[in-house]
Residue frames as qw, qx, qy, qz and C-alpha x, y, z in Angstrom:
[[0.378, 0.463, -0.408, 0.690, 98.26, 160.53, 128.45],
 [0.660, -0.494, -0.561, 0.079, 98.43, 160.33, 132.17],
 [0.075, -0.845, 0.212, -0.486, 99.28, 163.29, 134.05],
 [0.695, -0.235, -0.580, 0.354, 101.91, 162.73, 136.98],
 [0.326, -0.835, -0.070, -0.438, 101.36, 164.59, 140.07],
 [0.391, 0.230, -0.631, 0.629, 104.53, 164.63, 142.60],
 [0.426, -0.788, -0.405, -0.186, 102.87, 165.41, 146.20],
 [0.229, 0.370, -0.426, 0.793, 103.98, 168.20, 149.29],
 [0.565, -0.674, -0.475, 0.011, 102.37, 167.84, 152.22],
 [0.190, 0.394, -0.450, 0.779, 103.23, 170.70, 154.68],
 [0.693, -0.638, -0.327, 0.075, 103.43, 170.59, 158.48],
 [0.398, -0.802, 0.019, 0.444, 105.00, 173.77, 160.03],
 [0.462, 0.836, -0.256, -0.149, 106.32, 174.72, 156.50],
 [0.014, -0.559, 0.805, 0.198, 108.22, 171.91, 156.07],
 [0.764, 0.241, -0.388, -0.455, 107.61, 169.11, 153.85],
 [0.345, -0.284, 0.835, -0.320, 106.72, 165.57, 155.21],
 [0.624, 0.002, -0.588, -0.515, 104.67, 162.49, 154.88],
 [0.445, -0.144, 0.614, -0.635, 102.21, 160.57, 156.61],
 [0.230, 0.075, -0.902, -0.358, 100.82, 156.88, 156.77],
 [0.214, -0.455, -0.841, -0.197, 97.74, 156.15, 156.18],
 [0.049, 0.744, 0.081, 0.661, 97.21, 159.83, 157.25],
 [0.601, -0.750, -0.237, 0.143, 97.94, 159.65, 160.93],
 [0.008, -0.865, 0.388, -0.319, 99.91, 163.14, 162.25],
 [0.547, -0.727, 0.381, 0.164, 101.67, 160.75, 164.87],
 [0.891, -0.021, 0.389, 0.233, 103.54, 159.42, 161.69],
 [0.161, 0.966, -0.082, -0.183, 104.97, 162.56, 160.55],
 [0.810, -0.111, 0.122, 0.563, 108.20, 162.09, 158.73],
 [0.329, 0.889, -0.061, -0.311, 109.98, 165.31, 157.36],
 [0.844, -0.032, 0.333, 0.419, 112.12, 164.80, 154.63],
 [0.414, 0.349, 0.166, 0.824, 112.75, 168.53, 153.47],
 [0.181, -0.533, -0.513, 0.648, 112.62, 171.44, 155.39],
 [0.128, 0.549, -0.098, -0.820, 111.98, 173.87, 152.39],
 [0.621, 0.417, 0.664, 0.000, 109.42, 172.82, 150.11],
 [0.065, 0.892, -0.114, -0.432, 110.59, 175.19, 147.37],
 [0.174, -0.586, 0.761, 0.218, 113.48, 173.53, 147.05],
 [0.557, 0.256, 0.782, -0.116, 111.02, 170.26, 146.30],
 [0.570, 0.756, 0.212, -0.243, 109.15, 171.94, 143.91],
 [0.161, 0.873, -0.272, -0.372, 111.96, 173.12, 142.37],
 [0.249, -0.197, 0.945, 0.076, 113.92, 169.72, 141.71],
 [0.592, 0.274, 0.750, -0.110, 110.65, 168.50, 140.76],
 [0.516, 0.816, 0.129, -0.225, 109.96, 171.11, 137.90],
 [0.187, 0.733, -0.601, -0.256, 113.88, 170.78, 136.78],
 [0.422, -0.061, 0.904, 0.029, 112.92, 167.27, 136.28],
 [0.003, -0.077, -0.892, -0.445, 110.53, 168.02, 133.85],
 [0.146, -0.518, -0.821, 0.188, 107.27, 167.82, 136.03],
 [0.059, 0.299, 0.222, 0.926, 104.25, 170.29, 135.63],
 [0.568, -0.546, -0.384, -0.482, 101.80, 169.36, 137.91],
 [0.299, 0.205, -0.817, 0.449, 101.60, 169.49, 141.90],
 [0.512, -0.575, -0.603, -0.208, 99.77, 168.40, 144.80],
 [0.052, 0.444, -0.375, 0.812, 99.80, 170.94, 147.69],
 [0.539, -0.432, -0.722, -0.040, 98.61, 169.30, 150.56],
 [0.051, 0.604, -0.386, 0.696, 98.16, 171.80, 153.38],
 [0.595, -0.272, -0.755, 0.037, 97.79, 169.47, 156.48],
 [0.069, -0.201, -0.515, 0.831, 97.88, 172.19, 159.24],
 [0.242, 0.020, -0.242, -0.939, 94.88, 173.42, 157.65],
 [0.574, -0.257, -0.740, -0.237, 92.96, 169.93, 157.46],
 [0.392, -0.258, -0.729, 0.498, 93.90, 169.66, 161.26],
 [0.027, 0.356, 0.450, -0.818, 92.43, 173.40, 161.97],
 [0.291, 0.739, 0.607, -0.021, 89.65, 173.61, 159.59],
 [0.106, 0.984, -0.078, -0.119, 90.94, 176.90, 157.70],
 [0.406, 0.904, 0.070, 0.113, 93.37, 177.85, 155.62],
 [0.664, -0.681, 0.054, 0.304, 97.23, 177.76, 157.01],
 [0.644, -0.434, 0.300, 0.554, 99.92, 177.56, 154.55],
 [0.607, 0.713, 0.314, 0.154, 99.43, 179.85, 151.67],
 [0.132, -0.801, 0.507, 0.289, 102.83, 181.96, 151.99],
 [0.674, -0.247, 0.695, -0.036, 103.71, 178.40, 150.65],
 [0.519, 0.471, 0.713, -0.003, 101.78, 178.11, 148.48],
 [0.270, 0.956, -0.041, -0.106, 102.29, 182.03, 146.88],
 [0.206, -0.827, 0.427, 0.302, 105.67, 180.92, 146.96],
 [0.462, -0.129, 0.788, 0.387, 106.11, 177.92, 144.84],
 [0.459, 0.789, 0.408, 0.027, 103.39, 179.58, 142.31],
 [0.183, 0.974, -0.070, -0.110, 105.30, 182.75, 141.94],
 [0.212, -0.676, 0.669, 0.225, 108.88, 181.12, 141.70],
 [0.251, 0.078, 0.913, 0.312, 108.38, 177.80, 139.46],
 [0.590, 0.150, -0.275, -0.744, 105.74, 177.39, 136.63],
 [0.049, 0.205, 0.944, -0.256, 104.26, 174.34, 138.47],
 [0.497, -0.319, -0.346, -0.730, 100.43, 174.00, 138.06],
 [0.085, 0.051, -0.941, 0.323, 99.76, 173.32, 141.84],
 [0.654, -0.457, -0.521, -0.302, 96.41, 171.78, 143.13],
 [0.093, -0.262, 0.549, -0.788, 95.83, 173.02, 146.76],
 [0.596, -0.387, -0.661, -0.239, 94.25, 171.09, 149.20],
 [0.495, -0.055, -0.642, 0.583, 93.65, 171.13, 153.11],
 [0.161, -0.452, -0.455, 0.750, 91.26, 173.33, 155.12],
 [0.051, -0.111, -0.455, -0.882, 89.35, 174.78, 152.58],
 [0.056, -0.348, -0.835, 0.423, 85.97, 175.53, 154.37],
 [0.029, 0.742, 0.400, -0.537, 85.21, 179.40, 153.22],
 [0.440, 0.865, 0.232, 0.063, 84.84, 181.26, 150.49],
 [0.143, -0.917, 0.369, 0.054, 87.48, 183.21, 152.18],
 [0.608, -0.391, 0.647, 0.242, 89.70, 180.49, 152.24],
 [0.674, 0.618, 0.405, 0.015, 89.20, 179.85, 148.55],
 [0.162, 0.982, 0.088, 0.045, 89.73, 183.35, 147.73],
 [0.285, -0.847, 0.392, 0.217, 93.11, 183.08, 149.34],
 [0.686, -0.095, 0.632, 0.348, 94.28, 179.89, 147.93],
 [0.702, 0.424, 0.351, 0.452, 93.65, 181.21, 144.42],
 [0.343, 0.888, -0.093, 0.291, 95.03, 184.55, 144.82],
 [0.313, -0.729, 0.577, 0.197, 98.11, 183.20, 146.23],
 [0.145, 0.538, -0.707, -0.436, 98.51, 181.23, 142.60],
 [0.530, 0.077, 0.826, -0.173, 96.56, 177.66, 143.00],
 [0.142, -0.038, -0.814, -0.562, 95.74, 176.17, 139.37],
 [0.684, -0.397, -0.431, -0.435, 92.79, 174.41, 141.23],
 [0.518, -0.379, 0.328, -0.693, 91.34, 173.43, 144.37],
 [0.370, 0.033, -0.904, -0.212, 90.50, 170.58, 146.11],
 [0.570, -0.243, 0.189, -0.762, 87.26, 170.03, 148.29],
 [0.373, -0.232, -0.898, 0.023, 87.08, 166.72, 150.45],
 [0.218, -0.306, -0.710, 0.595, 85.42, 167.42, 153.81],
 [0.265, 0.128, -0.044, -0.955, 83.36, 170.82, 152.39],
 [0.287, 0.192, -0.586, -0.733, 81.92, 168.52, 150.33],
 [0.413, -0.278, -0.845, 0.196, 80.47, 165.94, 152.71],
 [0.304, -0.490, -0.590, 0.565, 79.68, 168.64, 155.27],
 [0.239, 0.674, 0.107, -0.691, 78.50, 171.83, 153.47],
 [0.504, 0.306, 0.768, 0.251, 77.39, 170.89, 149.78],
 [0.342, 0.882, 0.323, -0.039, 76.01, 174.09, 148.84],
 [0.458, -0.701, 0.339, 0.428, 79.27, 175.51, 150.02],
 [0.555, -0.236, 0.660, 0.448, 80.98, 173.20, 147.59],
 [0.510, 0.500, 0.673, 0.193, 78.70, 173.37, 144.60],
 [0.182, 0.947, 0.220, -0.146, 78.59, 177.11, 144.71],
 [0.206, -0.621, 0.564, 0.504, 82.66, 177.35, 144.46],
 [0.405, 0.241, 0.758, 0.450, 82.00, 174.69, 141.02],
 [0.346, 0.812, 0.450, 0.135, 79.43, 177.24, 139.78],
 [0.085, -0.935, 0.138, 0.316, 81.97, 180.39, 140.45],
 [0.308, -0.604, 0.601, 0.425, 85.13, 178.97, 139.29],
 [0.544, 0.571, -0.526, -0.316, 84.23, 176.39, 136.95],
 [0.988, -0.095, 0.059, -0.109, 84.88, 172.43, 136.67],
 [0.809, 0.405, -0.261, 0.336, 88.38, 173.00, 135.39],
 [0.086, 0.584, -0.435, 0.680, 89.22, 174.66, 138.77],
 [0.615, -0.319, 0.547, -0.469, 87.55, 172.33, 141.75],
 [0.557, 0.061, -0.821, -0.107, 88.43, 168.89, 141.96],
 [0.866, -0.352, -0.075, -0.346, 86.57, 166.46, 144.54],
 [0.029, 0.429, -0.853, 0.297, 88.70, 165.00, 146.91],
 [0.928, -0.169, -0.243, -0.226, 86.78, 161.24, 147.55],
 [0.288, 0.269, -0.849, 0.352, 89.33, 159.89, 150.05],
 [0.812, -0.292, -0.102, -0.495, 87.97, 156.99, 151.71],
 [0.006, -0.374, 0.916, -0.145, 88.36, 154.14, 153.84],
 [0.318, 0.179, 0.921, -0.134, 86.40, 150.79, 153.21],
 [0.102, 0.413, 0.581, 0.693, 84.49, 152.64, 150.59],
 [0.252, -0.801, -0.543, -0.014, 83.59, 155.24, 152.86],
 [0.225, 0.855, -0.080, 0.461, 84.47, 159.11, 152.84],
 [0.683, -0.214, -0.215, 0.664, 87.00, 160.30, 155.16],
 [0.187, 0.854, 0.156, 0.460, 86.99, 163.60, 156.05],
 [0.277, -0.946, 0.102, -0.132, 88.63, 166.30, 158.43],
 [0.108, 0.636, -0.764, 0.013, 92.40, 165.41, 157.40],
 [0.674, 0.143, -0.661, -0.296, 90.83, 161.89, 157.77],
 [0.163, -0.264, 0.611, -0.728, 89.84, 162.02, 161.22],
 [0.510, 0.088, 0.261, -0.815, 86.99, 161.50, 160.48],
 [0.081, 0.114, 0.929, 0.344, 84.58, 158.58, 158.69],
 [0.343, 0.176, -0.047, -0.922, 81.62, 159.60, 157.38],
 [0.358, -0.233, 0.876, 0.224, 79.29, 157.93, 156.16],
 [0.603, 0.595, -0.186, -0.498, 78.74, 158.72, 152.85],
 [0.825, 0.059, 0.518, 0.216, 79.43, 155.63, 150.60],
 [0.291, -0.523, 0.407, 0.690, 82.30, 156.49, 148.53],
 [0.452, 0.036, 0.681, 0.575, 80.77, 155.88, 145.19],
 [0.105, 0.740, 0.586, 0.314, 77.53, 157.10, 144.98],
 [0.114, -0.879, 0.002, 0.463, 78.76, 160.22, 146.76],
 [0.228, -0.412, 0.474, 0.744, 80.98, 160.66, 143.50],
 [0.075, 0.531, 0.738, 0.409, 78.14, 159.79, 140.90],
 [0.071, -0.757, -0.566, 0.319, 76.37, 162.26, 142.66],
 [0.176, -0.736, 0.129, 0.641, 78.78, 165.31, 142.35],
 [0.244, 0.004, 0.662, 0.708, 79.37, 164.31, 138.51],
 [0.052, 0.710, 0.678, 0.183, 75.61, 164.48, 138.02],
 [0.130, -0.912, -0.273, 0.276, 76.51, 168.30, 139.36],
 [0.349, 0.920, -0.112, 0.139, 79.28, 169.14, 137.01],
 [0.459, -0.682, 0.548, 0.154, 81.98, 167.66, 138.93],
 [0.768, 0.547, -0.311, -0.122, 84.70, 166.63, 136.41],
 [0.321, 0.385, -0.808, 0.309, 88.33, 165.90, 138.43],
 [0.749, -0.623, 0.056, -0.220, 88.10, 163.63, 141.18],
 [0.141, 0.611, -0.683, 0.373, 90.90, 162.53, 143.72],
 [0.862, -0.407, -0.030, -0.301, 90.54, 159.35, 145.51],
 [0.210, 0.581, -0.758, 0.209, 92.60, 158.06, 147.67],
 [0.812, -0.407, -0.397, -0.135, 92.56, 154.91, 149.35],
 [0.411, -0.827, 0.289, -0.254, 93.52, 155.46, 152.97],
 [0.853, -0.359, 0.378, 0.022, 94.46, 152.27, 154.09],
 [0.843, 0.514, 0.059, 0.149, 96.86, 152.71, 150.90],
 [0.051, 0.910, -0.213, 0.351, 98.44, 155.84, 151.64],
 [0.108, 0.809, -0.566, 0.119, 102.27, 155.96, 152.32],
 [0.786, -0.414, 0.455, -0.067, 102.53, 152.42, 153.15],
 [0.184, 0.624, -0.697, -0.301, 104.27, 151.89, 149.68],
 [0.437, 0.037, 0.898, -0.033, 102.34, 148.32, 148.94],
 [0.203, 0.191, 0.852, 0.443, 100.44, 149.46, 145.61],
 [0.397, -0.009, 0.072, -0.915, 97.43, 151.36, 144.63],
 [0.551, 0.188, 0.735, -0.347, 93.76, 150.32, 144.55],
 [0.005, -0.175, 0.712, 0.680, 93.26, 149.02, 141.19],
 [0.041, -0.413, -0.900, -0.134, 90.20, 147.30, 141.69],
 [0.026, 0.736, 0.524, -0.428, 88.60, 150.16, 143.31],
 [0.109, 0.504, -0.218, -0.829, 89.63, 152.88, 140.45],
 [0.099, 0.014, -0.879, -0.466, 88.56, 150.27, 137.91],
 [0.037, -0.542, -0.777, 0.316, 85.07, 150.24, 140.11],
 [0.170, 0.717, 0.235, -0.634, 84.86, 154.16, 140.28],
 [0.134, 0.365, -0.456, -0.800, 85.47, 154.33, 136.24],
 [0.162, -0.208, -0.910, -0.320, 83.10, 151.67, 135.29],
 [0.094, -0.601, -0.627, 0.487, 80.20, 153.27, 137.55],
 [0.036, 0.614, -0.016, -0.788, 81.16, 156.42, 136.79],
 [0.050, 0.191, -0.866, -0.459, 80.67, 155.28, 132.86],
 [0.077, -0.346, -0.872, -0.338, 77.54, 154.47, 133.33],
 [0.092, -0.440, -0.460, 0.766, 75.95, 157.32, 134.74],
 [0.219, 0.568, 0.651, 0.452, 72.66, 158.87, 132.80],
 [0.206, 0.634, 0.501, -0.552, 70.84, 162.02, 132.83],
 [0.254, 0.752, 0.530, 0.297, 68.12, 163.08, 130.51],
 [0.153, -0.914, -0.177, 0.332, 68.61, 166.96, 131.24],
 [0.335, 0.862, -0.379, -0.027, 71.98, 167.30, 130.31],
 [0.741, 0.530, -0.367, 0.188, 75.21, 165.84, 129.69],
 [0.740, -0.631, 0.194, 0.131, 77.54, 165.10, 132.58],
 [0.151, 0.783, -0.601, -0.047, 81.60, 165.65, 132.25],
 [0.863, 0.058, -0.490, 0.108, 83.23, 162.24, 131.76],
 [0.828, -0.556, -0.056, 0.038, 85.22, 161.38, 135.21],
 [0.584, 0.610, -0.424, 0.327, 88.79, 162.23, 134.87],
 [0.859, -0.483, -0.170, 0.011, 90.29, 160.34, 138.08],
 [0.011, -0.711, 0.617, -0.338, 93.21, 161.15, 140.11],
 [0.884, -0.232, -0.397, 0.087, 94.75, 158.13, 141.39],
 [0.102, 0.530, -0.622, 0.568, 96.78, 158.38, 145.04],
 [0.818, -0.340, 0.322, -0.335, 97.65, 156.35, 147.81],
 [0.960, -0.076, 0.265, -0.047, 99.81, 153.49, 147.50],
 [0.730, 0.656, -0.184, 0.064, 102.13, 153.88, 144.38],
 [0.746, -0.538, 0.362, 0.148, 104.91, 152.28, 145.40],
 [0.454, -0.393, 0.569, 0.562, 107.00, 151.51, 141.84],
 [0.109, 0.432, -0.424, -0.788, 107.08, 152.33, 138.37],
 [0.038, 0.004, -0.739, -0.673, 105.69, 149.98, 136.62],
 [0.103, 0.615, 0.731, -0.276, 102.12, 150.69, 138.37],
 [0.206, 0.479, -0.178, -0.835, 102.32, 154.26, 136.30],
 [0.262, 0.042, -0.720, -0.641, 101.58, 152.70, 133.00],
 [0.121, -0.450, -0.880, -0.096, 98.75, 150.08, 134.26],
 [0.112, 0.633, 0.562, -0.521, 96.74, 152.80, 135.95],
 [0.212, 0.458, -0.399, -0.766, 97.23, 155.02, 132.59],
 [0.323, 0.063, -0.810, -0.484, 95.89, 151.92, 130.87],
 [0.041, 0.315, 0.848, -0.424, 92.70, 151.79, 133.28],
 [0.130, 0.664, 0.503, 0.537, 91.95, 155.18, 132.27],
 [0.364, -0.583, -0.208, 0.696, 93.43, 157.02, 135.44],
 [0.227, 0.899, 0.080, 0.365, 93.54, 161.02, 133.97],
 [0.059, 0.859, -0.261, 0.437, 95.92, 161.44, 136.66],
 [0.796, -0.373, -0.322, 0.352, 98.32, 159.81, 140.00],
 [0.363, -0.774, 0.422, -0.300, 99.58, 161.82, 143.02],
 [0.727, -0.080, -0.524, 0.437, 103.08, 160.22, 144.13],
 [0.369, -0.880, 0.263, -0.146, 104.36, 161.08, 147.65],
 [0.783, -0.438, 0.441, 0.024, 106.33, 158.59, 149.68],
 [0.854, -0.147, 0.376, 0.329, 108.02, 156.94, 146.61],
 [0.143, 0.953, 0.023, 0.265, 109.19, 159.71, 145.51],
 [0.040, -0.819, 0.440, -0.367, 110.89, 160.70, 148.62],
 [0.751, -0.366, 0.536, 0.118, 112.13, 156.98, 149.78],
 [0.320, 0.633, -0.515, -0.481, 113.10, 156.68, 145.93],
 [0.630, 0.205, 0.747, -0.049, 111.37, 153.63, 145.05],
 [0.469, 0.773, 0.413, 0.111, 110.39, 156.17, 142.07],
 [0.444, -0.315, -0.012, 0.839, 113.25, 158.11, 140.81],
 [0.277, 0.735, -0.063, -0.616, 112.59, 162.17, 139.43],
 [0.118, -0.335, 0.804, 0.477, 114.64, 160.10, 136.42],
 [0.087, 0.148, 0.957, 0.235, 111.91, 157.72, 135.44],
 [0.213, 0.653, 0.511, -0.517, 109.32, 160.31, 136.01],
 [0.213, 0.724, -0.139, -0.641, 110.67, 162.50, 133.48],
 [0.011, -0.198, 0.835, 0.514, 111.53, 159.59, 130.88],
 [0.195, 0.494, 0.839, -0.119, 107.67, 158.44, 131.42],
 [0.431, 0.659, 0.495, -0.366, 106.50, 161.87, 130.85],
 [0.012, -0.458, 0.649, 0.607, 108.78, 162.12, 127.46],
 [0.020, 0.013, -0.911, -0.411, 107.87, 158.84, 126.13],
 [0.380, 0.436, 0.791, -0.198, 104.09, 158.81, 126.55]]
């Protein structure tokens, strides 16, 4: 069973989307993300991505009013992402309702940082955010290239108890031309072979996003071994209706 994961990106508390993550490509396509959520959860849907992109852009924390609101008014499990640098910031996202966490840029630039929020909270409550371009990390709302090579930085973090991971290809992201199969089929077949004598490592449970562009890519990545996909864009250009979301998650 493949978890689907609608996405919200917010910019100035209003919901929007962006290709291939550049801010000058801001579209908004609802001014009250509430209203999103809601629609999405009276479709069925239990899972969201909270994407808080003012936050990526200022390093810290921005939209958690947002975020306390679509926790405390729907029974959405949302995954908060975006600026997540401090403890403090942490602290806020999960007492303002956040299922889990996501950590891309901490995780590249302050490791202990990151590792110490996996030892506090738990694996079922920090996911790894691997978004890359050319198989290389991406960080600071994807400003940035790093250059960590995108797999073995994820072998790595499993070998530390990391269980979810989010990858997105960039060059995928809102351009509505497909996901990277080959490359999720890469990070599960790596990830799959990964030893250690000491102890046991959580199997990989992958978030696919970035690309998804029509329906019948839902089933093939479910039959890769995806554990999860983040839609945005076809979603809200309805390439993917709320309809076929909710008959997918019925019938699986």
């Amino acid at each position: 069973m493949m978890r689907i994961i609608p996405a919200i990106d917010i910019i100035d508390g209003k919901c929007v989307r962006l290709s291939k993550g550049d801010y000058d490509t801001k579209k908004i396509y609802n001014e009250h993300p509430l209203e999103v959520a809601k629609n999405f959860e009276a479709h069925g849907i239990q899972y969201v991505h909270l994407v808080d992109l003012d936050g990526a852009k200022s390093k810290h924390i921005v939209n958690y009013k947002i975020l306390d609101t679509i926790a405390s008014k729907t029974n959405l499990k949302v995954d908060f992402g975006g600026g997540l640098k401090t403890d403090h910031d942490v602290r806020i996202a999960f007492e303002s309702g956040a299922h889990q966490i996501t950590g891309g840029s901490i995780a590249v630039k302050n490791p202990d940082t990151f590792i110490h929020w996996l030892h506090r909270y738990g694996t079922d409550k920090i996911i790894l955010g691997a978004d890359a371009h050319n198989e290389k990390i991406a960080i600071s709302g994807w400003q940035e290239e790093s250059k960590e090579e995108l797999i073995p930085f994820i072998n790595r973090y499993v070998k530390k108890g990391i269980s979810y991971v989010i990858c997105t290809d960039i060059s995928k992201d809102g351009m509505l031309e497909g996901p990277s199969f080959d490359l999720y089929k890469k990070i599960l077949r790596e990830g799959a072979m990964i030893t250690d004598e000491n102890e046991p490592h959580p199997p990989i449970r992958l978030i696919a996003s970035g690309g998804i562009s029509a329906y019948d890519e839902l089933p093939k990545l479910a039959a890769m071994g995806c554990e999860g996909t983040i839609i945005g864009k076809a979603i809200y250009e309805n390439r993917i209706t709320l309809k076929q979301l909710e008959d997918y998650i019925l019938n699986q």
